[in-house]
py3Dmol code that shows the C-alpha trace and the ligand (Angstrom):
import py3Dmol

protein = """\
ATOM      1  CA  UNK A   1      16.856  20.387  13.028  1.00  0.00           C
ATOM      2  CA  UNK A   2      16.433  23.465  10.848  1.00  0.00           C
ATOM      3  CA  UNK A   3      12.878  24.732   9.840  1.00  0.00           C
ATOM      4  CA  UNK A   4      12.820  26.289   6.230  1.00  0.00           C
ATOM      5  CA  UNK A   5       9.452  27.952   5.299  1.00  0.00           C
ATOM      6  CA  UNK A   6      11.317  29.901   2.669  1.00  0.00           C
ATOM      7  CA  UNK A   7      11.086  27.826  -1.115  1.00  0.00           C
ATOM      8  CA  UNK A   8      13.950  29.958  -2.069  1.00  0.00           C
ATOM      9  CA  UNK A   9      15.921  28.616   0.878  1.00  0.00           C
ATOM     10  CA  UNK A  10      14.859  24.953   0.372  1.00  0.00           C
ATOM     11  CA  UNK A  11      16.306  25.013  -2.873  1.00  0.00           C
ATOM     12  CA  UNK A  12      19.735  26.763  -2.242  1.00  0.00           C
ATOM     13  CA  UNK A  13      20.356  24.357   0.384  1.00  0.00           C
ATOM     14  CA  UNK A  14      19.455  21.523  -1.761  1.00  0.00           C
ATOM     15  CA  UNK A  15      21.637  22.522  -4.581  1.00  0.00           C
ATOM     16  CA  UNK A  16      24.494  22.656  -1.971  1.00  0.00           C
ATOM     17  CA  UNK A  17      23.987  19.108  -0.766  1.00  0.00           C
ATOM     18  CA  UNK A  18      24.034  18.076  -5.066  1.00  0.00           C
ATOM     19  CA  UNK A  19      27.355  19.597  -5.492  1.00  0.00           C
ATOM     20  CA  UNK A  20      28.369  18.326  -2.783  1.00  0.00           C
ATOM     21  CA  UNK A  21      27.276  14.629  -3.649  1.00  0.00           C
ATOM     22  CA  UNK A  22      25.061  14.206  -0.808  1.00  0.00           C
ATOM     23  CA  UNK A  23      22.613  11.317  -0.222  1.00  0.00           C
ATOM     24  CA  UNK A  24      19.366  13.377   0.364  1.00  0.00           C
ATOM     25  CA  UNK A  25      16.138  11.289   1.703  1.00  0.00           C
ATOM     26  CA  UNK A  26      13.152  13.086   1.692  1.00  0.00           C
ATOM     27  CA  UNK A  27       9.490  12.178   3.152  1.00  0.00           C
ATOM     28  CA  UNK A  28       6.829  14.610   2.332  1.00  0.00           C
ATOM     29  CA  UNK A  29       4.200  14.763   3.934  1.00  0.00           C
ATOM     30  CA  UNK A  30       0.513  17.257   4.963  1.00  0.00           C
ATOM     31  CA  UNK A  31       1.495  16.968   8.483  1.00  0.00           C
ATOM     32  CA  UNK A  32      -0.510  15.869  11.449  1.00  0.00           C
ATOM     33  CA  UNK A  33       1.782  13.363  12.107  1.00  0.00           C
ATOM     34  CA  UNK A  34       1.197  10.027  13.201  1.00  0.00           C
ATOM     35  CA  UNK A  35       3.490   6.967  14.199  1.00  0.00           C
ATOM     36  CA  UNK A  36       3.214   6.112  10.239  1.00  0.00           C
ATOM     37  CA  UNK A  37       4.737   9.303   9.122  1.00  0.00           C
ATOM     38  CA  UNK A  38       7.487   8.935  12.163  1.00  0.00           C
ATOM     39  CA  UNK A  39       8.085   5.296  10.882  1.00  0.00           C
ATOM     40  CA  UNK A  40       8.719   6.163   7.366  1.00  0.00           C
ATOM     41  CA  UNK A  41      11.088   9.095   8.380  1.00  0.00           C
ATOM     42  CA  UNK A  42      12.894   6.898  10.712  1.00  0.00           C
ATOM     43  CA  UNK A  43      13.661   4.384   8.050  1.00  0.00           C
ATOM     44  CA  UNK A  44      14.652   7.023   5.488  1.00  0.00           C
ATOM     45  CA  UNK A  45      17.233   8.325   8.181  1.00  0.00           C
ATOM     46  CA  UNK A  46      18.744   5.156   8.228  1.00  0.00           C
ATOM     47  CA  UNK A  47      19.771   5.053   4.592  1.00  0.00           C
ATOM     48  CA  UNK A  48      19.882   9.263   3.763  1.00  0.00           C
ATOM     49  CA  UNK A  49      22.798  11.165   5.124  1.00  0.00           C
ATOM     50  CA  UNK A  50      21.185  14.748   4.809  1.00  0.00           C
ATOM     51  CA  UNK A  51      17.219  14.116   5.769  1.00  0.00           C
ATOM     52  CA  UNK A  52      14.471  16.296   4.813  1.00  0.00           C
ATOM     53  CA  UNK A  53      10.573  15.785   5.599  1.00  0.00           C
ATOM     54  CA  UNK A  54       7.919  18.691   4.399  1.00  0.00           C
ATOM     55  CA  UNK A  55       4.884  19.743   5.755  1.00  0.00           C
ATOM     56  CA  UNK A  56       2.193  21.254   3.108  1.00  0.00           C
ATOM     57  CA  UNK A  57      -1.412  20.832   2.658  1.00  0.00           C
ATOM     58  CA  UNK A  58      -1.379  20.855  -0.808  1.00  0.00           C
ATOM     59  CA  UNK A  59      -5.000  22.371  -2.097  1.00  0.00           C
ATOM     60  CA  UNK A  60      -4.237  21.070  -5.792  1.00  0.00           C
ATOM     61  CA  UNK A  61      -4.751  17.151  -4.606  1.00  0.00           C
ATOM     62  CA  UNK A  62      -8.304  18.254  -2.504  1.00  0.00           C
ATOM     63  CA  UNK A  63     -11.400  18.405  -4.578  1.00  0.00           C
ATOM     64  CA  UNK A  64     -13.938  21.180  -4.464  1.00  0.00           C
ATOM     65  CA  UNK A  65     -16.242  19.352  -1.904  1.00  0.00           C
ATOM     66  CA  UNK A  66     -13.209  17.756   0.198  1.00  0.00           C
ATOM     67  CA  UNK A  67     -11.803  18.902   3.427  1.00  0.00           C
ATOM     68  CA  UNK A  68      -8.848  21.140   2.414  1.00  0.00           C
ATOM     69  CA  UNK A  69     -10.411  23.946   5.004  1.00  0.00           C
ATOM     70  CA  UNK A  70     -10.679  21.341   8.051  1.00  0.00           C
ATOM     71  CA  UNK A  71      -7.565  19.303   7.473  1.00  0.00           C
ATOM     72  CA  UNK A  72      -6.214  18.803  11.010  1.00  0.00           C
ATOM     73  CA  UNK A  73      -3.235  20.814  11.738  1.00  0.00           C
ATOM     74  CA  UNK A  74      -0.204  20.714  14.665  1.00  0.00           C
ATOM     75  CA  UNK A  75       2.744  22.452  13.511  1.00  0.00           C
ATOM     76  CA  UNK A  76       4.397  22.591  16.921  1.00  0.00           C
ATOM     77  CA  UNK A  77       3.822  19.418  17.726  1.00  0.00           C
ATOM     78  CA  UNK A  78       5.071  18.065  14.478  1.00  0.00           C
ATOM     79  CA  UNK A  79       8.076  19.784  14.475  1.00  0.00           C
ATOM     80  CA  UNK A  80       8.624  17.858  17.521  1.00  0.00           C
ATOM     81  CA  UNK A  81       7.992  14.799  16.400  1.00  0.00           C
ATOM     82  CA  UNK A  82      10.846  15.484  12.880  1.00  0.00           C
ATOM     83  CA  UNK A  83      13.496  16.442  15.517  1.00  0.00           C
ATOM     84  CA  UNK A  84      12.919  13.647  17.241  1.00  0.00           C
ATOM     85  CA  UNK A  85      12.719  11.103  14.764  1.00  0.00           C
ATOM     86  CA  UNK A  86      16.321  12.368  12.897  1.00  0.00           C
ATOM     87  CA  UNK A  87      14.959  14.765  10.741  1.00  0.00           C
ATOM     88  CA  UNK A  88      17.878  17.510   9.608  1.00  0.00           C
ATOM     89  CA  UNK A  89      15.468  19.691   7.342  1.00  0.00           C
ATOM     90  CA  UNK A  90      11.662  20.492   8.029  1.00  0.00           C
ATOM     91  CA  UNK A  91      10.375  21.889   4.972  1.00  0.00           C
ATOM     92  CA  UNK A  92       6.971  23.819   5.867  1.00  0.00           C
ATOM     93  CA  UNK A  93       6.183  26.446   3.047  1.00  0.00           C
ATOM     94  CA  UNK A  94       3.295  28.895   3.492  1.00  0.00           C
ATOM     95  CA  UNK A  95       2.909  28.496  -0.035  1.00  0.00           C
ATOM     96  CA  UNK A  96       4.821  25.995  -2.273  1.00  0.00           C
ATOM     97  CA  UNK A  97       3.356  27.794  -5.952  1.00  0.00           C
ATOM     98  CA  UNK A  98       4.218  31.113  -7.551  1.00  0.00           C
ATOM     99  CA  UNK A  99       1.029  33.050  -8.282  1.00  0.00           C
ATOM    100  CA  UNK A 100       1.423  31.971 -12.266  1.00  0.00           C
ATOM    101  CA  UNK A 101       2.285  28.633 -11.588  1.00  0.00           C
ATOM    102  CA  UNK A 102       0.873  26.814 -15.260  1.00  0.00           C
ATOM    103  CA  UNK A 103       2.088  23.258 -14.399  1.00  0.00           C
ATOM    104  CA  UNK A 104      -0.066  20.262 -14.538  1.00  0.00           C
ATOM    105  CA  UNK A 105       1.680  16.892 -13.982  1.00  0.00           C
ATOM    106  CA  UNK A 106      -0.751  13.938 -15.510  1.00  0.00           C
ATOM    107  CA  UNK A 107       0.174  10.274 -14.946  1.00  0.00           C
ATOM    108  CA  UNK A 108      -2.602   8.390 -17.244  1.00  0.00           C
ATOM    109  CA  UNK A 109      -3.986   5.054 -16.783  1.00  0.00           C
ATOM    110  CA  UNK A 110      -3.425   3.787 -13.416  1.00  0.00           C
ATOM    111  CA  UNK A 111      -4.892   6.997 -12.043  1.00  0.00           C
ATOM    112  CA  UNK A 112      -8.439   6.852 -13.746  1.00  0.00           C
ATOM    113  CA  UNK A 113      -9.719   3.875 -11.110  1.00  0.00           C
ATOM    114  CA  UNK A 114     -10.224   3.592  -7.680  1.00  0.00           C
ATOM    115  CA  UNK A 115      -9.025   6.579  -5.898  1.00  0.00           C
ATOM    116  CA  UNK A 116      -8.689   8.536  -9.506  1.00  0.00           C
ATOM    117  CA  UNK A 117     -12.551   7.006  -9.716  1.00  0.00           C
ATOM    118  CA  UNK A 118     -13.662   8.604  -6.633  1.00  0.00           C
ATOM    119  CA  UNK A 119     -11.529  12.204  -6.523  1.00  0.00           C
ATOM    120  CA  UNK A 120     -11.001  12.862 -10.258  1.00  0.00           C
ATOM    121  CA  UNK A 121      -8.332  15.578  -9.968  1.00  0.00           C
ATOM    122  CA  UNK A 122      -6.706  14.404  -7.179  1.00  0.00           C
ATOM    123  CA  UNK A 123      -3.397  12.322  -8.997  1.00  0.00           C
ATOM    124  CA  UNK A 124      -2.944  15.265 -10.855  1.00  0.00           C
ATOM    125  CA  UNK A 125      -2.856  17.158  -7.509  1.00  0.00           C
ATOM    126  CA  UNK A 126      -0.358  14.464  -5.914  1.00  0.00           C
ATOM    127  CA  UNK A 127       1.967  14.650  -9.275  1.00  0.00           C
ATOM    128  CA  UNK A 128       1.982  17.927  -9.722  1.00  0.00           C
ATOM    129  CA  UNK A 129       2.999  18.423  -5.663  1.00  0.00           C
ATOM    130  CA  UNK A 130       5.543  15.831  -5.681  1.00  0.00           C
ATOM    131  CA  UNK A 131       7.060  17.017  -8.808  1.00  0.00           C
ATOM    132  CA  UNK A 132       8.084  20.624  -6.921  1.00  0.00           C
ATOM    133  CA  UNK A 133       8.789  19.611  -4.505  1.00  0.00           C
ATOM    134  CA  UNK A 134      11.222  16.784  -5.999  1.00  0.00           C
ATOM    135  CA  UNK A 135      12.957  19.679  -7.906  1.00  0.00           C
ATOM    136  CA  UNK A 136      13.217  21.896  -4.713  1.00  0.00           C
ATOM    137  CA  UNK A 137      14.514  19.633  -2.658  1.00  0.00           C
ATOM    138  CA  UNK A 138      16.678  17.478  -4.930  1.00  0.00           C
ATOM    139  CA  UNK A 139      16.428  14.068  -3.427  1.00  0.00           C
ATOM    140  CA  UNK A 140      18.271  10.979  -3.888  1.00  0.00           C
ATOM    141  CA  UNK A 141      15.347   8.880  -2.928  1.00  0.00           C
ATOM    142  CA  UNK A 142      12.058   9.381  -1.522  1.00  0.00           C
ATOM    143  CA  UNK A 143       9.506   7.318   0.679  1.00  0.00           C
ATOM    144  CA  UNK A 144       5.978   6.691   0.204  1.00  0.00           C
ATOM    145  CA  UNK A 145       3.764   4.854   2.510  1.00  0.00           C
ATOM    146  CA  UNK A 146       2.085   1.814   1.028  1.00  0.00           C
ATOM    147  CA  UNK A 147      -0.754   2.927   3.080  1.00  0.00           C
ATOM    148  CA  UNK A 148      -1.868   5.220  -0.340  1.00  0.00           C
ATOM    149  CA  UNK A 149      -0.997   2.101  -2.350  1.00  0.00           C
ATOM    150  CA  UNK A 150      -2.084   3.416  -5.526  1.00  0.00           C
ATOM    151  CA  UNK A 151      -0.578   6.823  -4.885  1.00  0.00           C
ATOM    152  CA  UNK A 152       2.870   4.874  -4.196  1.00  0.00           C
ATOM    153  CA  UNK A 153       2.376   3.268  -7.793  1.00  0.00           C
ATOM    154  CA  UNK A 154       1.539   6.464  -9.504  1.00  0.00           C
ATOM    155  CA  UNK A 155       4.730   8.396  -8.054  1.00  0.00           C
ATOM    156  CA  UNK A 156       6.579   5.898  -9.071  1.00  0.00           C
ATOM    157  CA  UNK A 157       5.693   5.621 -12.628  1.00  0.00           C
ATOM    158  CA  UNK A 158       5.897   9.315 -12.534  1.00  0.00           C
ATOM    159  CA  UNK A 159       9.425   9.439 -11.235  1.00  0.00           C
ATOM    160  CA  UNK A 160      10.729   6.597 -13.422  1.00  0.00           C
ATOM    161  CA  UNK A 161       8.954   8.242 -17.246  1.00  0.00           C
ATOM    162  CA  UNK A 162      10.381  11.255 -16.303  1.00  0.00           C
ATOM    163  CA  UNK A 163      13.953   9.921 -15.564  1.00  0.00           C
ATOM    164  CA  UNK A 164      13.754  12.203 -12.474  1.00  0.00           C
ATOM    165  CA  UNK A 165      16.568   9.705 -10.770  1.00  0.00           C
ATOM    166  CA  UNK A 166      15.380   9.816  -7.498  1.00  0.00           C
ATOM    167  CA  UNK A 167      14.640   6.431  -5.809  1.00  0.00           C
ATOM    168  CA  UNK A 168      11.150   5.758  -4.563  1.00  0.00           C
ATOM    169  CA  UNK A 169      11.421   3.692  -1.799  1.00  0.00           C
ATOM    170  CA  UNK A 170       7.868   2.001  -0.313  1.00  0.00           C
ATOM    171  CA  UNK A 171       7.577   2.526   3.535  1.00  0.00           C
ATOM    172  CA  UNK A 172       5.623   0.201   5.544  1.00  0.00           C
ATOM    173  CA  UNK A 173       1.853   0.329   6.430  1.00  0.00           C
ATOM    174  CA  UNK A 174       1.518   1.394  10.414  1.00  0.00           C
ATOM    175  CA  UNK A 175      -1.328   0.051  12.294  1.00  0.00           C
ATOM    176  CA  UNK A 176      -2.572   1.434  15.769  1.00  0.00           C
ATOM    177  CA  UNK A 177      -2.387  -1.564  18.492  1.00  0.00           C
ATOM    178  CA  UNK A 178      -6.218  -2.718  17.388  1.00  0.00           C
ATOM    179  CA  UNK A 179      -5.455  -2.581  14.136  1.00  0.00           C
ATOM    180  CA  UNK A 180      -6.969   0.344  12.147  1.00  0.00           C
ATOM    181  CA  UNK A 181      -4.715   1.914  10.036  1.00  0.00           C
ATOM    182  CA  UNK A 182      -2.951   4.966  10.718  1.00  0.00           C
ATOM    183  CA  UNK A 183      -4.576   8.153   9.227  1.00  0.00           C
ATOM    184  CA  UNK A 184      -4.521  11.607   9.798  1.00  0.00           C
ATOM    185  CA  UNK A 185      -8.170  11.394   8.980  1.00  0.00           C
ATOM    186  CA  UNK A 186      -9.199   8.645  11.761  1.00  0.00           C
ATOM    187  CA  UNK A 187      -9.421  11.730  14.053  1.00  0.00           C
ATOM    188  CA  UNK A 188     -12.567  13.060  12.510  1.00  0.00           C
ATOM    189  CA  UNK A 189     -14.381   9.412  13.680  1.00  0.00           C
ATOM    190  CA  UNK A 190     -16.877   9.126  16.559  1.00  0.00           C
ATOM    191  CA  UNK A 191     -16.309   6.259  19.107  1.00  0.00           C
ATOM    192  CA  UNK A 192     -18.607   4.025  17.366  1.00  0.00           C
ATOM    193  CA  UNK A 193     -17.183   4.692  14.376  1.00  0.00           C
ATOM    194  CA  UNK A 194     -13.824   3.938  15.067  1.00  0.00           C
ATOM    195  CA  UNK A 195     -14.813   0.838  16.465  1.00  0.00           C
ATOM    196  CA  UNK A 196     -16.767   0.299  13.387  1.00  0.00           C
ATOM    197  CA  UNK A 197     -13.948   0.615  11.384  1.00  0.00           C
ATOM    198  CA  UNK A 198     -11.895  -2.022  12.874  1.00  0.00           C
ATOM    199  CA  UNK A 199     -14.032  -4.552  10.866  1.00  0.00           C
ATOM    200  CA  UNK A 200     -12.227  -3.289   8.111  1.00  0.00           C
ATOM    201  CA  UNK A 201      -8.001  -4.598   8.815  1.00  0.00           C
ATOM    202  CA  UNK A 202     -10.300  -8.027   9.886  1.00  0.00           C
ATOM    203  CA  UNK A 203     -11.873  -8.248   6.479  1.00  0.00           C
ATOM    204  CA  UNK A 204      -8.406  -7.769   4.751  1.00  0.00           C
ATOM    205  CA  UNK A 205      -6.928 -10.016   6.835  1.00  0.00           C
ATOM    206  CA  UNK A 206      -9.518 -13.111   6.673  1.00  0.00           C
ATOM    207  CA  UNK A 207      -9.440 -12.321   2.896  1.00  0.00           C
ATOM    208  CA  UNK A 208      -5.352 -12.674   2.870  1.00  0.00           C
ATOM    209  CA  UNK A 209      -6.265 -16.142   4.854  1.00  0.00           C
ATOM    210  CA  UNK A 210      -9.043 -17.552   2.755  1.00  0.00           C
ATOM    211  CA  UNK A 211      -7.553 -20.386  -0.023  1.00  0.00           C
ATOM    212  CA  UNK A 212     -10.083 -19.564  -2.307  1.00  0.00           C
ATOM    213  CA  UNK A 213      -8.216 -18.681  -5.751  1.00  0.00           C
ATOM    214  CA  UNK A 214     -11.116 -17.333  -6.707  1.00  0.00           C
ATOM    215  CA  UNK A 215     -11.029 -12.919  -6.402  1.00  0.00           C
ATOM    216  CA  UNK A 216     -14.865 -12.410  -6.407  1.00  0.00           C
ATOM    217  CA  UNK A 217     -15.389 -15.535  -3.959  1.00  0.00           C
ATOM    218  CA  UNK A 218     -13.070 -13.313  -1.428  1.00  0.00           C
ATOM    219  CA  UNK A 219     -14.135  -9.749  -1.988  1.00  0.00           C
ATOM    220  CA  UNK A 220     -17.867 -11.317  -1.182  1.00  0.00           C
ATOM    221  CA  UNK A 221     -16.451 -12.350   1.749  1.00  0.00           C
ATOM    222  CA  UNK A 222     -14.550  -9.286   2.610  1.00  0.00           C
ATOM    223  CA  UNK A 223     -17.950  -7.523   1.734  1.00  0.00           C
ATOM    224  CA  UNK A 224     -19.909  -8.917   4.392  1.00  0.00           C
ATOM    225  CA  UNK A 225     -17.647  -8.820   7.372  1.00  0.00           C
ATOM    226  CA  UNK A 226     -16.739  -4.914   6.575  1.00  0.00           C
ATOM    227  CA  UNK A 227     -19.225  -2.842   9.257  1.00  0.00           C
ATOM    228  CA  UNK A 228     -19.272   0.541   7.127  1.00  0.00           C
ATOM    229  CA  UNK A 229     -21.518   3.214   5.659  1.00  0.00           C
ATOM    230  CA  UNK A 230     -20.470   2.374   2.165  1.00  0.00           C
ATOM    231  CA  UNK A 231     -17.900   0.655   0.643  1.00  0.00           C
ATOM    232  CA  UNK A 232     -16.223   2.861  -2.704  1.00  0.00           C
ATOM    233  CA  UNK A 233     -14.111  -0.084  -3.164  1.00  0.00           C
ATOM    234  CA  UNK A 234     -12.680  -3.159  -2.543  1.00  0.00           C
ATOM    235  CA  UNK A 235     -10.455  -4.950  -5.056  1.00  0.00           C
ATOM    236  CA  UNK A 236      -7.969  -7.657  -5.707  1.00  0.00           C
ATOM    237  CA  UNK A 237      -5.430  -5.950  -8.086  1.00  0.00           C
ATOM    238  CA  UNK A 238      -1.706  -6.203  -9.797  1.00  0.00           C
ATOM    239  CA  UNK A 239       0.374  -4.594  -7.401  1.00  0.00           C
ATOM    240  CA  UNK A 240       2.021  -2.421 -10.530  1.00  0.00           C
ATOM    241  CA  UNK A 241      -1.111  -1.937 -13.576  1.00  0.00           C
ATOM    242  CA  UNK A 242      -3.660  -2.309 -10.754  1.00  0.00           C
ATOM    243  CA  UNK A 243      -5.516  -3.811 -12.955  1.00  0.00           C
ATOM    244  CA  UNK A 244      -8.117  -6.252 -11.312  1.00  0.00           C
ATOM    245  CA  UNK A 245      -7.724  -9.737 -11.527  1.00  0.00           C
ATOM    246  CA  UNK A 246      -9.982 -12.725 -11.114  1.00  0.00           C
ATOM    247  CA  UNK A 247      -7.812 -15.711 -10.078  1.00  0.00           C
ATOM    248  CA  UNK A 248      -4.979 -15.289  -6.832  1.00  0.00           C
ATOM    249  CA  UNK A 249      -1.826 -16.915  -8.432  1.00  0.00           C
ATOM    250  CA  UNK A 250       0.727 -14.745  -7.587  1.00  0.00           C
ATOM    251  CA  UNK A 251       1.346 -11.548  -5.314  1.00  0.00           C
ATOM    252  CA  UNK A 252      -1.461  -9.147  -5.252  1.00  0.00           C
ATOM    253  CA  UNK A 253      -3.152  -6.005  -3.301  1.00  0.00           C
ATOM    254  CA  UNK A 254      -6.405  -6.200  -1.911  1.00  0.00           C
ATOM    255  CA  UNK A 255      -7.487  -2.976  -1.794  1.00  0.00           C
ATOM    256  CA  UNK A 256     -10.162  -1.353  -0.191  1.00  0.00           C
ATOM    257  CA  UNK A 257     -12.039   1.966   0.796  1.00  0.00           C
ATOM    258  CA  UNK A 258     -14.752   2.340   3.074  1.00  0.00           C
ATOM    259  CA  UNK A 259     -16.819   5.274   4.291  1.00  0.00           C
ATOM    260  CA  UNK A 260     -17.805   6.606   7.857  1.00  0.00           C
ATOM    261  CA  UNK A 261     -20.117   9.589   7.578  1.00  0.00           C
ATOM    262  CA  UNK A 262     -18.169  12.031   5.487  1.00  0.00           C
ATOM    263  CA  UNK A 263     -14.885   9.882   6.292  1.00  0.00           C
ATOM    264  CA  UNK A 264     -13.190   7.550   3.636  1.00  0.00           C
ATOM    265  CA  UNK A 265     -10.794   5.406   4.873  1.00  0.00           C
ATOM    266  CA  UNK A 266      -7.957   3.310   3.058  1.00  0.00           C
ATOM    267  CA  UNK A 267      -6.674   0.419   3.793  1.00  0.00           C
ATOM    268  CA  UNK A 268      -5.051  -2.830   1.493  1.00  0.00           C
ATOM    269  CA  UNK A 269      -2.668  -5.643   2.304  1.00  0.00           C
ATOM    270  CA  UNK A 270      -0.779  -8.044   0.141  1.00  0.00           C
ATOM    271  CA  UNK A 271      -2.324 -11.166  -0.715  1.00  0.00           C
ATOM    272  CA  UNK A 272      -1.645 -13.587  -2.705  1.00  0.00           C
TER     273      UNK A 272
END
"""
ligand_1 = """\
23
LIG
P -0.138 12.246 4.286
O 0.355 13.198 5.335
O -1.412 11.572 4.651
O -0.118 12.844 2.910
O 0.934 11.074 4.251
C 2.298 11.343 4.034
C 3.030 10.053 3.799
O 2.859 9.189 4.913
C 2.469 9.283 2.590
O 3.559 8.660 1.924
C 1.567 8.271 3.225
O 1.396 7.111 2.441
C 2.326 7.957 4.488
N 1.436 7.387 5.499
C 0.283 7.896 5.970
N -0.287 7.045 6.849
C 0.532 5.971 6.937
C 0.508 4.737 7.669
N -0.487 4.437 8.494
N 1.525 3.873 7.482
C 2.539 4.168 6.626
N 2.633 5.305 5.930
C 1.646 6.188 6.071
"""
view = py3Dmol.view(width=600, height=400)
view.addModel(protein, "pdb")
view.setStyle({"model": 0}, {"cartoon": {"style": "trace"}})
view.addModel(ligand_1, "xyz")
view.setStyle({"model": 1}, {"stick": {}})
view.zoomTo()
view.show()
């Protein structure tokens, strides 16, 4: 595996693989890498013949109050984990922008709720990321997580109105063994919290079960079995506008956000 931190490098090489026609997967990433991360670049291996994952903590998608500063780090241990999951190319920039970078890439609509509610610059942040590092590193296709639902739906609207050609592919939501859902994140939770949060994946879950075609009959019912310090959201939605609905006739996302101190954490499944 080859570690570029150079953005002038990244791109040379990438424009070597184009001319040569090369299939180039790419899984980008802020590191701290979990068994979610090592799933999705496991599965893009399978279908890429040149494989590239990057590391970057992007500060455009963090908000002024967020935790840009503390975001858990590993480098080492990361670079580990790429080799041994197939990676060819670990992309880890110092910095990804010029110094007059004057860029802004805006998806509208689907990023105004939820997530867009709660962290109002933050899609912006994500687009604008993705977007150089798409052009950098030239892929063929790209994988997001279906963990960040809604960020998988905005990158992909992005990609597809700008004709950028590059596949995004939707990787699979990792659980740990009891459930929670993989986050770089679920480090920062106490004990209690953590266990806390399991009630969360249950309340998903019995709300998937439930026969009740009615939305608000099972988000009241998600609502009380989630043990949280707040709950920013929780939604039944159209897996592509997002949009909420109130009856479950077809396939849909329940999707929901809870807090734990200063922690949010996402989770959805597909109900419906
Ligand atoms: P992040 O490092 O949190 O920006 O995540 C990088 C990529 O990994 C994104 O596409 C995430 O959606 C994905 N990801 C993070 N956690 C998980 C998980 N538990 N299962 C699947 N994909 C994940």
């Amino acid at each position: 595996m080859r570690i570029v931190q150079s953005v002038d490098e990244m791109h040379d090489l990438a424009l070597s693989w184009r001319r040569q026609g090369r299939e180039v997967g790419f899984v980008p990433t802020m590191g701290y890498l979990h068994r979610g991360h090592t799933t999705l670049i496991e599965l893009m291996r399978a279908r890429s013949e040149v494989l590239v994952v990057s590391i970057y903590v992007n500060p455009l998608q963090f908000g002024p109050t967020e935790d840009l500063t503390r975001y858990p780090r590993d480098p080492e241990g990361d670079a580990a984990k790429c080799a041994a999951a197939g990676c060819d190319v670990l992309f880890m920039p110092n910095n990804l922008y010029p110094s007059d970078f004057r860029t802004t890439v805006s998806v509208r609509d689907i990023t105004t709720r939820w997530e867009g509610a709660h962290r109002p610059t933050h899609f912006d942040g994500v687009a604008t990321v993705v977007c150089r590092l798409f052009g950098l590193v030239q892929p063929t296709a790209a994988m997001f997580g279906e963990k960040d639902y809604q960020q998988y739906t905005v990158l992909r609207s992005m990609a597809r109105d700008l004709a950028m050609g590059i596949e995004i592919v939707p990787g699979p939501l990792v659980r740990d063994e009891d459930g929670l859902a993989l986050s770089s994140r679920n480090v920062y939770l106490s004990p209690d919290q953590r266990r806390r949060a399991l009630s969360l994946h249950r309340a998903l879950f019995q709300m998937r079960a439930m026969t009740d075609r009615s939305a608000a009959v099972r988000i009241a019912a998600g609502l009380e079995a989630i043990d949280s310090d707040g709950v920013d959201y929780l939604a039944i939605v159209d897996p592509d506008s997002l949009e909420p609905v109130d009856i479950i006739d077809r396939p849909l996302r329940a999707i929901l956000v809870a807090r734990y101190g200063s922690v949010r954490l996402l989770d959805n499944v597909a109900i419906g």
